[in-house]
N, C-alpha and C positions, 0 to 999 in steps of 0.2 A: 432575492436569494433564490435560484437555482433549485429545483427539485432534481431527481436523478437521470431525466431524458436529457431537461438543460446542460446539466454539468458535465454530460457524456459528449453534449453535441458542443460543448466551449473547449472538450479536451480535444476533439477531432481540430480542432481549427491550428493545436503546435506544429508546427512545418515539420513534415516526414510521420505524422500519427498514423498510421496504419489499423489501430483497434483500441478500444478502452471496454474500462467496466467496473463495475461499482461490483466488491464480492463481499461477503460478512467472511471473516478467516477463519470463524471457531466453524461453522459447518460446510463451508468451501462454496456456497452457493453464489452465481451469478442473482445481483439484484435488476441489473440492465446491463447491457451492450451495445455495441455499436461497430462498425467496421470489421475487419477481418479478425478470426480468430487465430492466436498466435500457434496451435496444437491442430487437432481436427476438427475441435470443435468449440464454442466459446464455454459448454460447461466442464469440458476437461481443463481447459486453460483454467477456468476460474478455479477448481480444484488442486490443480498442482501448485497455481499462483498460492492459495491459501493456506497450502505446506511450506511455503519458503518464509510467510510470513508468521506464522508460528513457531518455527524453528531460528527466527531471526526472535522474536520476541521471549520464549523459553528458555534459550541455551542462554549462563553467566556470563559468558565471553560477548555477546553482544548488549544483555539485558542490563547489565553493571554500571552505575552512575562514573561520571568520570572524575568523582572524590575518591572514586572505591582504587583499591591497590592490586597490583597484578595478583598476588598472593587470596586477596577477600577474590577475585572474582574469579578464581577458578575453584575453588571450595563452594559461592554464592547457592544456594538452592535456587533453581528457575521461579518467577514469581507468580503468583499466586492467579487466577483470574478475576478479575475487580470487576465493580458493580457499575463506576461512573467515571466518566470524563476526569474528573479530578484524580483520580485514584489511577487511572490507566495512567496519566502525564507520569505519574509520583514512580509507578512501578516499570514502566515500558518507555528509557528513553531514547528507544527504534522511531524516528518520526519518519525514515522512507527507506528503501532497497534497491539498490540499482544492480540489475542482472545485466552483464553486458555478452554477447553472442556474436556469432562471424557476421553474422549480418542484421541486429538490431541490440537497442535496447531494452529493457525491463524496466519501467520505471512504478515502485508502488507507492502507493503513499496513504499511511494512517492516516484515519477523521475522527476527531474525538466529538464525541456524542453527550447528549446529554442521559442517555440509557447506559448502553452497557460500553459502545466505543469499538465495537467487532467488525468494524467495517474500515476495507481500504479503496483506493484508485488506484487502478492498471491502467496504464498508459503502456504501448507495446511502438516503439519508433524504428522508422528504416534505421540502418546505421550511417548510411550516406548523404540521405537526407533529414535526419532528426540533429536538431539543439539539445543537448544534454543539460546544460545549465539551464535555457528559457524553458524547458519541462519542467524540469523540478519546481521552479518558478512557480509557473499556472499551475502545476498540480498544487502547490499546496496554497493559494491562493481559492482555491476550486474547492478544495478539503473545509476550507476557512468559512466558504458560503453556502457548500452544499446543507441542502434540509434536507430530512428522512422523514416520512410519516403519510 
């Protein structure tokens, strides 16, 4: 199992990976990186990444189980912040975000944790030369074995 230099150096290896990075989204911190930073620098990218994935996980329209009804999920309250693994599945089911741009994509992807679960994978791919599906893939395969500690 993968600590976070491994799991940064297995995402570099998707054909067209250009940069990665392990960030926790509640305070926007970079935990590691690797390769180019997608912004100026890799702790603004880990920042601004760590807004979209709050804003993907807070607002109803994306946070709403797909039993809920259009009507329940624009009324929904955003959900609450949770303590554990279990809890994040039940209330956040955002499991990744794909930003696409003129020239790459954005790929994140929730790790659920056995703490609090505040951490994703950025994966940043050329657009010319990145697999969009065998990303997603490894990333969350990668999500699956990364250790924290």
């Amino acid at each position: 199992m993968p600590g976070i230099d491994e799991c940064l150096l297995q995402a570099m290896l998707v054909p067209g990976a250009r940069g990665a990075a392990i960030v926790d989204w509640i305070s926007g911190l970079a935990l590691g990186t690797v390769g180019e930073p997608a912004r100026s620098d890799h702790e603004a990218t880990a920042a601004e990444t760590a807004e979209l994935a709050r804003v993907a996980t807070e607002y109803a329209a994306s946070a709403t189980h797909p039993a809920s009804t259009a009507s329940t999920a624009s009324t929904a309250p955003a959900p609450e912040p949770v303590a554990g693994a279990q809890e994040f599945r039940e209330s956040t089911p955002v499991e990744d975000l794909i930003v696409t741009t003129r020239t790459g994509y954005h790929v994140v992807r929730f790790v659920d944790t056995d703490f609090d679960s505040s951490v994703f994978l950025h994966l940043w791919l050329d657009r010319d030369l990145g697999n969009l599906a065998l990303a997603r893939l490894r990333l969350q395969d990668l999500a699956e074995e990364l250790v924290l500690g």
